[in-house]
Backbone atoms as SQL, in Angstrom:
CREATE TABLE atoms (id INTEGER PRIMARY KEY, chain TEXT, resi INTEGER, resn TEXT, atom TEXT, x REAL, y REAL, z REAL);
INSERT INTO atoms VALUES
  (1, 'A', 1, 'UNK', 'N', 14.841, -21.825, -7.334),
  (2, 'A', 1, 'UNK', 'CA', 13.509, -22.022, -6.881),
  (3, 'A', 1, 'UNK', 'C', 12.546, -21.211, -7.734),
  (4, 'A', 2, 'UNK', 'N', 11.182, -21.844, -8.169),
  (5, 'A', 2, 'UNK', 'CA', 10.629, -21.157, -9.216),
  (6, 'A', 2, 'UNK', 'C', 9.360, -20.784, -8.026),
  (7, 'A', 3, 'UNK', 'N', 9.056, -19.504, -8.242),
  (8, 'A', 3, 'UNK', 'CA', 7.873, -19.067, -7.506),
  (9, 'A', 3, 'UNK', 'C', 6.235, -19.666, -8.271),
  (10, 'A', 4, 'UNK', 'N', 5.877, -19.487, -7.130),
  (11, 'A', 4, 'UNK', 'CA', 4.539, -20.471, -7.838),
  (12, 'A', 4, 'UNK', 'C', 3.089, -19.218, -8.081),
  (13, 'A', 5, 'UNK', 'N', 2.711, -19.534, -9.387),
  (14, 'A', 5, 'UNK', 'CA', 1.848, -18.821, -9.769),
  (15, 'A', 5, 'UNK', 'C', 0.425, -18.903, -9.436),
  (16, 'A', 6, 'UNK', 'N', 0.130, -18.301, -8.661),
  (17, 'A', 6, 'UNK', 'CA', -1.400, -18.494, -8.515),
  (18, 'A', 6, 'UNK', 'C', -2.834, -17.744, -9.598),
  (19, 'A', 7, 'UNK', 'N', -3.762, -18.849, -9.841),
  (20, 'A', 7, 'UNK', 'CA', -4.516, -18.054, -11.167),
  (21, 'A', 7, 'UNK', 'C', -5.592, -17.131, -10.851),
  (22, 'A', 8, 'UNK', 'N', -6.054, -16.198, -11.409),
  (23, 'A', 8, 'UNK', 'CA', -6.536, -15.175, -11.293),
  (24, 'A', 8, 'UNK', 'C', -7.971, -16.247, -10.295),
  (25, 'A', 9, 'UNK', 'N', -8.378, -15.944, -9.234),
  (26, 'A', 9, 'UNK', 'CA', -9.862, -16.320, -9.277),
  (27, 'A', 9, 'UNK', 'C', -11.055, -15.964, -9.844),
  (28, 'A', 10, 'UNK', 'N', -11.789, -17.221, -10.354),
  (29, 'A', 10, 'UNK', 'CA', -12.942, -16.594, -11.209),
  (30, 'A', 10, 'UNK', 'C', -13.924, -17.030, -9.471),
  (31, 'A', 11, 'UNK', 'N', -14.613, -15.594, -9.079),
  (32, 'A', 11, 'UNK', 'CA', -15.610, -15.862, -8.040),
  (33, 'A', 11, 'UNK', 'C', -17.275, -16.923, -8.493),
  (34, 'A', 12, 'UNK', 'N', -17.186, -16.717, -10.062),
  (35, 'A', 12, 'UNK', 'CA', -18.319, -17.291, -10.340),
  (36, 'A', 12, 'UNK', 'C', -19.674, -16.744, -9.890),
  (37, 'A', 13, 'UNK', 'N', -19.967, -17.449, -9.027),
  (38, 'A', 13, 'UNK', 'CA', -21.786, -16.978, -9.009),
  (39, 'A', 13, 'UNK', 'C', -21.559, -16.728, -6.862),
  (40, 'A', 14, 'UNK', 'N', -20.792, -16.558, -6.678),
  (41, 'A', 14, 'UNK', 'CA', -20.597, -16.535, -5.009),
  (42, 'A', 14, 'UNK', 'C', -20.685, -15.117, -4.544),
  (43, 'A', 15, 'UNK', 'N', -20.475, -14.261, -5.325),
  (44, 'A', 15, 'UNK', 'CA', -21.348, -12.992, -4.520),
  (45, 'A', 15, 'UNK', 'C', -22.428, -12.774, -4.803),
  (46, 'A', 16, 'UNK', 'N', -23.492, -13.554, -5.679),
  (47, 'A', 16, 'UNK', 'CA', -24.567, -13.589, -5.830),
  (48, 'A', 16, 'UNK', 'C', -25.403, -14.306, -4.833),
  (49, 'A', 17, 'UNK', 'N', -24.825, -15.562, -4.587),
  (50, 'A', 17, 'UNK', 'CA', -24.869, -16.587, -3.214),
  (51, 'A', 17, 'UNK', 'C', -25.317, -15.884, -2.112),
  (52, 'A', 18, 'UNK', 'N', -24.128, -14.771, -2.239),
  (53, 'A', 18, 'UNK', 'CA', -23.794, -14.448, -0.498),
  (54, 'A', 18, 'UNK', 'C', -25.099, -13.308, -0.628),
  (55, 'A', 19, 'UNK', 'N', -25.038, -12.561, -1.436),
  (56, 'A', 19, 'UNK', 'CA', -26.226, -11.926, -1.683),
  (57, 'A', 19, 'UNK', 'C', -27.583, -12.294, -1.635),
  (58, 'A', 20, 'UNK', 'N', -28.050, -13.526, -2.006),
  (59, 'A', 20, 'UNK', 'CA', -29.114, -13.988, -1.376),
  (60, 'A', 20, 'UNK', 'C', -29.478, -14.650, -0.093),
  (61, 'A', 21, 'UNK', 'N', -28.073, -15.159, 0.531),
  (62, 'A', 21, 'UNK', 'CA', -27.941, -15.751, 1.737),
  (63, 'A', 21, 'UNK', 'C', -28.305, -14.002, 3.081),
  (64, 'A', 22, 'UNK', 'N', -28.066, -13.171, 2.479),
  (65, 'A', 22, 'UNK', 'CA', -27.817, -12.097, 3.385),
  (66, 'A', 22, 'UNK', 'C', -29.783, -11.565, 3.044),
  (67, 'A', 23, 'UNK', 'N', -29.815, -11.614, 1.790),
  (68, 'A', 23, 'UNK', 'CA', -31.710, -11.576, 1.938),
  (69, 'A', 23, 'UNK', 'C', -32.396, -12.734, 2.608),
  (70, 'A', 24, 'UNK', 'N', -32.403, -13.634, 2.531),
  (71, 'A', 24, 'UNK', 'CA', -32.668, -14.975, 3.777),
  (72, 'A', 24, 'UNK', 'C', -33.077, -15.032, 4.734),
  (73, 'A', 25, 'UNK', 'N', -31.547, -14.109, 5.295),
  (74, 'A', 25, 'UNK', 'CA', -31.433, -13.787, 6.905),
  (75, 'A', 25, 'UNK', 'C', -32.554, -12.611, 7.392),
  (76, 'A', 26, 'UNK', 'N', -32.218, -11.263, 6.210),
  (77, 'A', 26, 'UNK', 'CA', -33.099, -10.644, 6.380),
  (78, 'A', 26, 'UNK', 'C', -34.304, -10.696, 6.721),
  (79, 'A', 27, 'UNK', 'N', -35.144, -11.771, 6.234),
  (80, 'A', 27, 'UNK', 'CA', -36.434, -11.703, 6.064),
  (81, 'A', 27, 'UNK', 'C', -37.026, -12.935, 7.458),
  (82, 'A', 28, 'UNK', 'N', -35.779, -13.663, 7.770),
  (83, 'A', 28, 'UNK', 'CA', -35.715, -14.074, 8.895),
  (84, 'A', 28, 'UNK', 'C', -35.382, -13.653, 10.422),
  (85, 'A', 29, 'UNK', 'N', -34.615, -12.653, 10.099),
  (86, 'A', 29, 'UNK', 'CA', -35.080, -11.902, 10.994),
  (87, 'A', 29, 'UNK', 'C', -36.296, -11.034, 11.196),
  (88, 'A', 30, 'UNK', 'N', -36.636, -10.433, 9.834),
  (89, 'A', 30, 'UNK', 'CA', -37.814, -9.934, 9.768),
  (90, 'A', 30, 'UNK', 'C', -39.187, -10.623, 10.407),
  (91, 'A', 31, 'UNK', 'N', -39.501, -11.595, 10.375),
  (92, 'A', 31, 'UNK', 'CA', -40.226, -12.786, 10.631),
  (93, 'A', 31, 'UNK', 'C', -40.195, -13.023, 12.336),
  (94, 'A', 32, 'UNK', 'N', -39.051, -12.877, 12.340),
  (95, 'A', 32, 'UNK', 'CA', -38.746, -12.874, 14.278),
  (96, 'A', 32, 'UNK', 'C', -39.336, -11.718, 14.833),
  (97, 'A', 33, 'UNK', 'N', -38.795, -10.478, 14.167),
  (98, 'A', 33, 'UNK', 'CA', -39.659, -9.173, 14.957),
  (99, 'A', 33, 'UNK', 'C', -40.759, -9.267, 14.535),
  (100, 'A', 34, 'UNK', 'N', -41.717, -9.548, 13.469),
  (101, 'A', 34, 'UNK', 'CA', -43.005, -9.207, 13.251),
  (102, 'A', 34, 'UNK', 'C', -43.486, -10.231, 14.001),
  (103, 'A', 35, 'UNK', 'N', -42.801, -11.714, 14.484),
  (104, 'A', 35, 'UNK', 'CA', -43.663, -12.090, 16.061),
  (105, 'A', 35, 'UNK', 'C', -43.651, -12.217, 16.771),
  (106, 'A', 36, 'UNK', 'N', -42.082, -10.937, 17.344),
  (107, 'A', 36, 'UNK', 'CA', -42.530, -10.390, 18.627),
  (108, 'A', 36, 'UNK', 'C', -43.288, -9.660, 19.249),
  (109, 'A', 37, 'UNK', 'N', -43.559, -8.573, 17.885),
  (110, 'A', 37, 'UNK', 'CA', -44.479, -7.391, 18.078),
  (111, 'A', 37, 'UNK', 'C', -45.824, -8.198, 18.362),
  (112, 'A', 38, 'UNK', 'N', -46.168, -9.265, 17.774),
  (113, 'A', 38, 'UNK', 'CA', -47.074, -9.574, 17.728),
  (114, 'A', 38, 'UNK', 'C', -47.358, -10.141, 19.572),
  (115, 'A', 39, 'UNK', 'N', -46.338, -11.009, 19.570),
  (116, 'A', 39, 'UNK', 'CA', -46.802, -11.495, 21.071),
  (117, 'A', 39, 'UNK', 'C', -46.876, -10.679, 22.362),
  (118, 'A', 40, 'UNK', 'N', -46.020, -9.372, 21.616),
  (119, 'A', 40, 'UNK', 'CA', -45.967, -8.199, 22.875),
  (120, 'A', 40, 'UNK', 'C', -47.350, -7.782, 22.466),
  (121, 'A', 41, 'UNK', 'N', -47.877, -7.923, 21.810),
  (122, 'A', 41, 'UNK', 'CA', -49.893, -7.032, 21.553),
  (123, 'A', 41, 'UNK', 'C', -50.542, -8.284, 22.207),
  (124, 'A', 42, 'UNK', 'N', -50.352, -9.503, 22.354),
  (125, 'A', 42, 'UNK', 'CA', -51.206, -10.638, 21.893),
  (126, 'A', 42, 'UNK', 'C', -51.541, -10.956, 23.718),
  (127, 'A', 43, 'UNK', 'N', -53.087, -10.843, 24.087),
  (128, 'A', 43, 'UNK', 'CA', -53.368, -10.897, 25.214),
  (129, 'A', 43, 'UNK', 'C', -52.797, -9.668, 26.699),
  (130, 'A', 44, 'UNK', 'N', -52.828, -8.284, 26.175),
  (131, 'A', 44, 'UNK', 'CA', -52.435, -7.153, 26.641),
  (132, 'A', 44, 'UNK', 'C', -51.495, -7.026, 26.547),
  (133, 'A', 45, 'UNK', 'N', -50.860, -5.573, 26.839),
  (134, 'A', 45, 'UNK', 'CA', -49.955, -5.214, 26.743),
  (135, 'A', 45, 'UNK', 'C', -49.376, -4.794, 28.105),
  (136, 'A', 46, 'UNK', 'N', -48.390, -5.024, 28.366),
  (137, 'A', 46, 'UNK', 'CA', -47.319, -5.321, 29.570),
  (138, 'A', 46, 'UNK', 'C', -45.881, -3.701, 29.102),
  (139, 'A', 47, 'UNK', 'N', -45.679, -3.756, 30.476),
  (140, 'A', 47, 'UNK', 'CA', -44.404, -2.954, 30.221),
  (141, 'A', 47, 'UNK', 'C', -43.156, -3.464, 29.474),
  (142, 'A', 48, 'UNK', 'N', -42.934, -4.700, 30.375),
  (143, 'A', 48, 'UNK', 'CA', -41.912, -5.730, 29.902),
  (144, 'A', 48, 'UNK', 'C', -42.160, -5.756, 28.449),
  (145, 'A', 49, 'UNK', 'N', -43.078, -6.291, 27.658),
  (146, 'A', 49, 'UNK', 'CA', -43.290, -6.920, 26.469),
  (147, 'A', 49, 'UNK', 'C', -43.120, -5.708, 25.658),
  (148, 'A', 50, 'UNK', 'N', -43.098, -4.351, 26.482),
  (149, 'A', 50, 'UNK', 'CA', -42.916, -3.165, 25.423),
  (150, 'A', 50, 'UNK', 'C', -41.764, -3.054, 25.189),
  (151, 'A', 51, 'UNK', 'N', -40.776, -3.432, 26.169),
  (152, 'A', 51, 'UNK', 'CA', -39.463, -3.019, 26.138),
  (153, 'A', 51, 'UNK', 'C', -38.982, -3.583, 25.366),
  (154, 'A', 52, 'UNK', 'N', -39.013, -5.507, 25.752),
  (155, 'A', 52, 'UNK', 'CA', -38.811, -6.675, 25.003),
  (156, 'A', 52, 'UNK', 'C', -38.645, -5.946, 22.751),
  (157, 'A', 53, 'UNK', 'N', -40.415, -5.652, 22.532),
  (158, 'A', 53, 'UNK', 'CA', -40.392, -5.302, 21.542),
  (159, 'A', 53, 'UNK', 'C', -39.219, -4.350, 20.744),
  (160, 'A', 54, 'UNK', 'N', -39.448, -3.225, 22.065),
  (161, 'A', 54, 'UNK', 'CA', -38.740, -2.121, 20.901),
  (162, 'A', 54, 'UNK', 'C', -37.541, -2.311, 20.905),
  (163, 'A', 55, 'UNK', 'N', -36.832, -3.340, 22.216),
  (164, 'A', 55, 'UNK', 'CA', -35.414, -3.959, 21.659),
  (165, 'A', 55, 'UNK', 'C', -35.334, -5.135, 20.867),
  (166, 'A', 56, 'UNK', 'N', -36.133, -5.372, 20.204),
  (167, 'A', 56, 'UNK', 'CA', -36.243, -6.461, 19.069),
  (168, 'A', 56, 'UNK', 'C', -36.076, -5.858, 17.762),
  (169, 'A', 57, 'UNK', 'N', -37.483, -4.555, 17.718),
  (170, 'A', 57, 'UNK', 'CA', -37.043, -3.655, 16.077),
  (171, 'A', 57, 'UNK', 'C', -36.026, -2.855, 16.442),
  (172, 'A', 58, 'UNK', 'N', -35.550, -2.378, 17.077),
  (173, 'A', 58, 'UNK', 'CA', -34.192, -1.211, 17.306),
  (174, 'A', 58, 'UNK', 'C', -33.076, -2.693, 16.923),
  (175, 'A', 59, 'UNK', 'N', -32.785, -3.686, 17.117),
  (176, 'A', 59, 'UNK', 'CA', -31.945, -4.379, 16.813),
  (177, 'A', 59, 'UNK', 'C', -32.360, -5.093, 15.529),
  (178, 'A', 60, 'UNK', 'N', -33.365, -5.334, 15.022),
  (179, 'A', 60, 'UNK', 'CA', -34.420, -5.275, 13.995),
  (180, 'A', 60, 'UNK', 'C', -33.522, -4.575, 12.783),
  (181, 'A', 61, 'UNK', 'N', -33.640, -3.526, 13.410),
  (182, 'A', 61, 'UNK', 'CA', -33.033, -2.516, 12.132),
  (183, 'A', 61, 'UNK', 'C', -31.627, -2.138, 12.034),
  (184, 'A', 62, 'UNK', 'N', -31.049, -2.423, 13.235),
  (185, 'A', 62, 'UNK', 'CA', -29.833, -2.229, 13.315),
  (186, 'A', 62, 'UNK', 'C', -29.169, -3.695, 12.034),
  (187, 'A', 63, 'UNK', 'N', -29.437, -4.819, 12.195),
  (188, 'A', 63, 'UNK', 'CA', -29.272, -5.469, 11.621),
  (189, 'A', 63, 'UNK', 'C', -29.594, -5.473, 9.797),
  (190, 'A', 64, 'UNK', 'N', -31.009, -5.275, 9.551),
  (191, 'A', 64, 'UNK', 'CA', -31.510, -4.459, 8.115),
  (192, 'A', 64, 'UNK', 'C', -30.260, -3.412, 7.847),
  (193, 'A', 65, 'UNK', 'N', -30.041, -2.794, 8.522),
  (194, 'A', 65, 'UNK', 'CA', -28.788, -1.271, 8.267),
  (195, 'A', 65, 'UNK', 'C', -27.475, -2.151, 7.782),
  (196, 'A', 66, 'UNK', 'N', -27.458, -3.137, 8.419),
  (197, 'A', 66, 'UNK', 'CA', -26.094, -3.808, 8.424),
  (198, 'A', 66, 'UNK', 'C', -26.226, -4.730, 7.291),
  (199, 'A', 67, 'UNK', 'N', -27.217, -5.481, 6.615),
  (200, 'A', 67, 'UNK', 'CA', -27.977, -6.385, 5.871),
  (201, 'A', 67, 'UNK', 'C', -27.372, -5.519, 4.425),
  (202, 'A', 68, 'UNK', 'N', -28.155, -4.453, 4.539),
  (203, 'A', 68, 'UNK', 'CA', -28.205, -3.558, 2.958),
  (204, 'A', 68, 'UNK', 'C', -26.951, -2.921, 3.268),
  (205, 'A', 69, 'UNK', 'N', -26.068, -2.707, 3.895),
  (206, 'A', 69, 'UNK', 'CA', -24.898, -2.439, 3.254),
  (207, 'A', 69, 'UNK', 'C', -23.780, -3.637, 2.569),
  (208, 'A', 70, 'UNK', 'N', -24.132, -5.088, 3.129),
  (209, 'A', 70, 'UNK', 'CA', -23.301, -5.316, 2.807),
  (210, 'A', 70, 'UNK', 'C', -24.222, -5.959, 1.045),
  (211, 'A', 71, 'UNK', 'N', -25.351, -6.088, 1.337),
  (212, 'A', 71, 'UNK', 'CA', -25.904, -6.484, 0.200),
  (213, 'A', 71, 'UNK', 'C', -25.076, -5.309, -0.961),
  (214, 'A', 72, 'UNK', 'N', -25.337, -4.051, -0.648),
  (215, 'A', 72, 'UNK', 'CA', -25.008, -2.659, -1.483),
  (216, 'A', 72, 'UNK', 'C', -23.439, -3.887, -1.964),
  (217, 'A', 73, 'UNK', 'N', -22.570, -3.695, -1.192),
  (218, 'A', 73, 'UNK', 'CA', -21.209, -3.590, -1.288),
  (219, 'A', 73, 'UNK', 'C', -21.213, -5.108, -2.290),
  (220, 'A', 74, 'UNK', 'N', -21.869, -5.870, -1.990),
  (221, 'A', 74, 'UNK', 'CA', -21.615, -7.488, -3.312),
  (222, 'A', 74, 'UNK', 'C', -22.401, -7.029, -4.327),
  (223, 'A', 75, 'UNK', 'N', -22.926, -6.086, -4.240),
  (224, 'A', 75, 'UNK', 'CA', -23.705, -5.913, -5.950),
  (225, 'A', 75, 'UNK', 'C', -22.712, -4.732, -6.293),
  (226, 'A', 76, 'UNK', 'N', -21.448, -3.836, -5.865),
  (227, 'A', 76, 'UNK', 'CA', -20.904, -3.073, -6.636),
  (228, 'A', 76, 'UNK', 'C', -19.860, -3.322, -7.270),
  (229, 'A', 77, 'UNK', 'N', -19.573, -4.748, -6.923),
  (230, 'A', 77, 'UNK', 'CA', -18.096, -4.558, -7.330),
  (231, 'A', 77, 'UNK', 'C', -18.566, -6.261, -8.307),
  (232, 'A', 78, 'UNK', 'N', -17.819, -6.863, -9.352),
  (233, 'A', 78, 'UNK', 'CA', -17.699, -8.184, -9.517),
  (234, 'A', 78, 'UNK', 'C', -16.634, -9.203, -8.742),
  (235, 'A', 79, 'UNK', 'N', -15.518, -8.070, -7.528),
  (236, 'A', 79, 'UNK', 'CA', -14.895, -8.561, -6.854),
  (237, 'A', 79, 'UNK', 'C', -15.214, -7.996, -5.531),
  (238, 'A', 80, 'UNK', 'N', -16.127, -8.221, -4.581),
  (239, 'A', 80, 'UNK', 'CA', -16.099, -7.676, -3.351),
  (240, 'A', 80, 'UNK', 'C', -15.247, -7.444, -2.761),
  (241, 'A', 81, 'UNK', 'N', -14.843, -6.694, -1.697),
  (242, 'A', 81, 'UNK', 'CA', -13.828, -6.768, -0.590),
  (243, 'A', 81, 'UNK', 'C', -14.548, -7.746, 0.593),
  (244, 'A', 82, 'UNK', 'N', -13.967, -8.323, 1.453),
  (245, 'A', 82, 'UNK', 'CA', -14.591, -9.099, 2.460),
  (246, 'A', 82, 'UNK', 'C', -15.030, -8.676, 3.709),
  (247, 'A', 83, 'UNK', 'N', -15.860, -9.184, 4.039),
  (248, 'A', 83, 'UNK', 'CA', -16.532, -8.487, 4.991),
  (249, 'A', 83, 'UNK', 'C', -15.511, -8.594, 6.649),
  (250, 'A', 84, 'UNK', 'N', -15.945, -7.384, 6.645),
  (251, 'A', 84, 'UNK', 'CA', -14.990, -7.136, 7.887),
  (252, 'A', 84, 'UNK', 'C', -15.350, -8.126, 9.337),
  (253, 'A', 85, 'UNK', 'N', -14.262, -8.189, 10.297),
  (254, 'A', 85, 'UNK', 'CA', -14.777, -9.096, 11.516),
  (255, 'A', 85, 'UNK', 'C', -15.972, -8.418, 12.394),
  (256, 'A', 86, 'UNK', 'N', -15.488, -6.971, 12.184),
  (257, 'A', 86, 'UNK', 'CA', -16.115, -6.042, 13.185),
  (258, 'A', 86, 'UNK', 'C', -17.619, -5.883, 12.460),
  (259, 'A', 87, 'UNK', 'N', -17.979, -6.076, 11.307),
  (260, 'A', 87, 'UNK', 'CA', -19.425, -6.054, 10.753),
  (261, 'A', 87, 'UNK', 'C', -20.054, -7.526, 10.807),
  (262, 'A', 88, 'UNK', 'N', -19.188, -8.628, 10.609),
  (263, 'A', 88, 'UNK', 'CA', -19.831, -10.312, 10.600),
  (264, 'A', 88, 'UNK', 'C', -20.407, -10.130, 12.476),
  (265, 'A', 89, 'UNK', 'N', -19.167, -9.507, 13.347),
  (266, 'A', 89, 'UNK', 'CA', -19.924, -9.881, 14.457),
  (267, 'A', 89, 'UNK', 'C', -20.937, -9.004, 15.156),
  (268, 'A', 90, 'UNK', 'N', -21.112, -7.584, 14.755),
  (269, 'A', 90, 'UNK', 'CA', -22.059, -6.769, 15.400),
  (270, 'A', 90, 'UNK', 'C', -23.543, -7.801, 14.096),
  (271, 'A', 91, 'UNK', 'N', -23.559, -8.090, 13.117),
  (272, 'A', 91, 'UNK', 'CA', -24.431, -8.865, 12.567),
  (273, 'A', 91, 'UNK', 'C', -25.045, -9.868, 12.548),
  (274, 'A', 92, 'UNK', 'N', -24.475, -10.365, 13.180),
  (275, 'A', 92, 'UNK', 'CA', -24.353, -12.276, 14.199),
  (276, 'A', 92, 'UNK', 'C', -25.355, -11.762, 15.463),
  (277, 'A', 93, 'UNK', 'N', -24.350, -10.576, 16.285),
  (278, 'A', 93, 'UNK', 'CA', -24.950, -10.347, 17.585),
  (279, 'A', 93, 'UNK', 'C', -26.836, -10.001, 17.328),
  (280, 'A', 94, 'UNK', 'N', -26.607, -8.930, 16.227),
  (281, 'A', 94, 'UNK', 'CA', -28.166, -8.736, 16.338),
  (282, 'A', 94, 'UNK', 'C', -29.065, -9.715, 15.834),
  (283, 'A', 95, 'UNK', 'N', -28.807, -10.535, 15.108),
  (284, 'A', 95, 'UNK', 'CA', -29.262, -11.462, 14.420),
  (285, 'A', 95, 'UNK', 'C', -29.815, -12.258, 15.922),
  (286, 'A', 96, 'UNK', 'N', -29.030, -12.830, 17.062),
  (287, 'A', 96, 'UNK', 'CA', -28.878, -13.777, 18.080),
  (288, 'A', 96, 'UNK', 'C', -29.913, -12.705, 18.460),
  (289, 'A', 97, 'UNK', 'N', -29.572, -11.821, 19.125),
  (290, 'A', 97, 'UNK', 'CA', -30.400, -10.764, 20.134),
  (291, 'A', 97, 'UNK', 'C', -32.012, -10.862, 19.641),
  (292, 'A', 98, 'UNK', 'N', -31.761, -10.308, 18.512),
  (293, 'A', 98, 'UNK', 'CA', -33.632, -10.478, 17.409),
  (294, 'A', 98, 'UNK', 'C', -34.399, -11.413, 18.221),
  (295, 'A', 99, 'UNK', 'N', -33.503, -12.608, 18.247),
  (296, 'A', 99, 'UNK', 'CA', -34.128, -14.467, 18.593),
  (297, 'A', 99, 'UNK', 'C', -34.405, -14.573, 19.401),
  (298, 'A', 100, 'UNK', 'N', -33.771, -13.990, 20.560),
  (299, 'A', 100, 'UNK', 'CA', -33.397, -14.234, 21.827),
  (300, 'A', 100, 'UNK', 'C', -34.658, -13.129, 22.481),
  (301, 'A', 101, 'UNK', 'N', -34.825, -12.045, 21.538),
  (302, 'A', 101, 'UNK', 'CA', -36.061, -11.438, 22.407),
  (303, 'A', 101, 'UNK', 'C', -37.219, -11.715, 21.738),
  (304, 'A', 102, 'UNK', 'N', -37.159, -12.528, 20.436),
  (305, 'A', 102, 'UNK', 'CA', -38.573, -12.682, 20.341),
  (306, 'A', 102, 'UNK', 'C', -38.927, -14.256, 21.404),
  (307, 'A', 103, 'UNK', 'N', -37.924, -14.854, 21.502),
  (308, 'A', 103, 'UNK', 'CA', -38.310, -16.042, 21.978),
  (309, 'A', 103, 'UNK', 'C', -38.820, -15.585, 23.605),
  (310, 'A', 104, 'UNK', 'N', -38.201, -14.398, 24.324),
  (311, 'A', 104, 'UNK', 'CA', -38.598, -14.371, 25.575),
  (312, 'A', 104, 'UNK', 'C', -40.022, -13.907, 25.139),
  (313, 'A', 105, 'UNK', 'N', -40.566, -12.758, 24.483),
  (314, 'A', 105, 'UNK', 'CA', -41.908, -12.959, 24.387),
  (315, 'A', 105, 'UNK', 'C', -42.858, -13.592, 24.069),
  (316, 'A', 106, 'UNK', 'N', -42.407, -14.895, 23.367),
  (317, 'A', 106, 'UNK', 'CA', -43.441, -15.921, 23.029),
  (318, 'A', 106, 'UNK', 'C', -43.531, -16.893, 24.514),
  (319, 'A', 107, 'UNK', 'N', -42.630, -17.168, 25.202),
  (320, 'A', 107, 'UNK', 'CA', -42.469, -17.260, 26.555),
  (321, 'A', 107, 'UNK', 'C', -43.464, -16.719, 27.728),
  (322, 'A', 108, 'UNK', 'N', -42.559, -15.559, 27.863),
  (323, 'A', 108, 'UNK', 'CA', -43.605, -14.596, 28.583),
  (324, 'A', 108, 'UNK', 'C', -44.967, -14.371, 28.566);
């Protein structure tokens, strides 16, 4: 039995991809908190809509924190390591959460 050779992978242009796909998000999320803040100012300000907010940028940034590391980690290497389960899903979550509280304040 002859073992089968697998060829080196050339990644090509795909951590560059993923690297702009992860600025994207960024700025889409960014876009979500700058209009929540906005709708938590927009026609007074409420307790709720304060809270709403500052759990929008506290997850805001939690996500940015999570954004630029992995951005850091595809621009150091020409072979990344892959992103872990435990970082895709705390990144997903805040990403959802961001949405989910700007949408209750455009609501509200």
């Amino acid at each position: 039995m002859s073992e089968e050779v697998r060829p080196v992978r050339d990644p090509g242009l795909q951590p560059e991809r993923t690297r702009l796909a992860w600025r994207r998000t960024t700025l889409a999320s960014t876009v979500a908190a700058v209009l929540a803040v906005k709708a938590a100012l927009h026609g007074g300000v409420s307790v709720s809509g304060i809270v709403a907010c500052a759990l929008c940028c506290g997850l805001w940034l939690a996500f940015l924190w999570l954004a630029h590391r992995r951005i850091h980690a595809l621009s150091a290497t020409a072979s990344p390591a892959a992103l872990t389960p435990r970082h895709a899903t705390a990144a997903a979550l805040c990403a959802v959460a961001t949405a989910v509280c700007a949408a209750a304040l455009v609501v509200v």
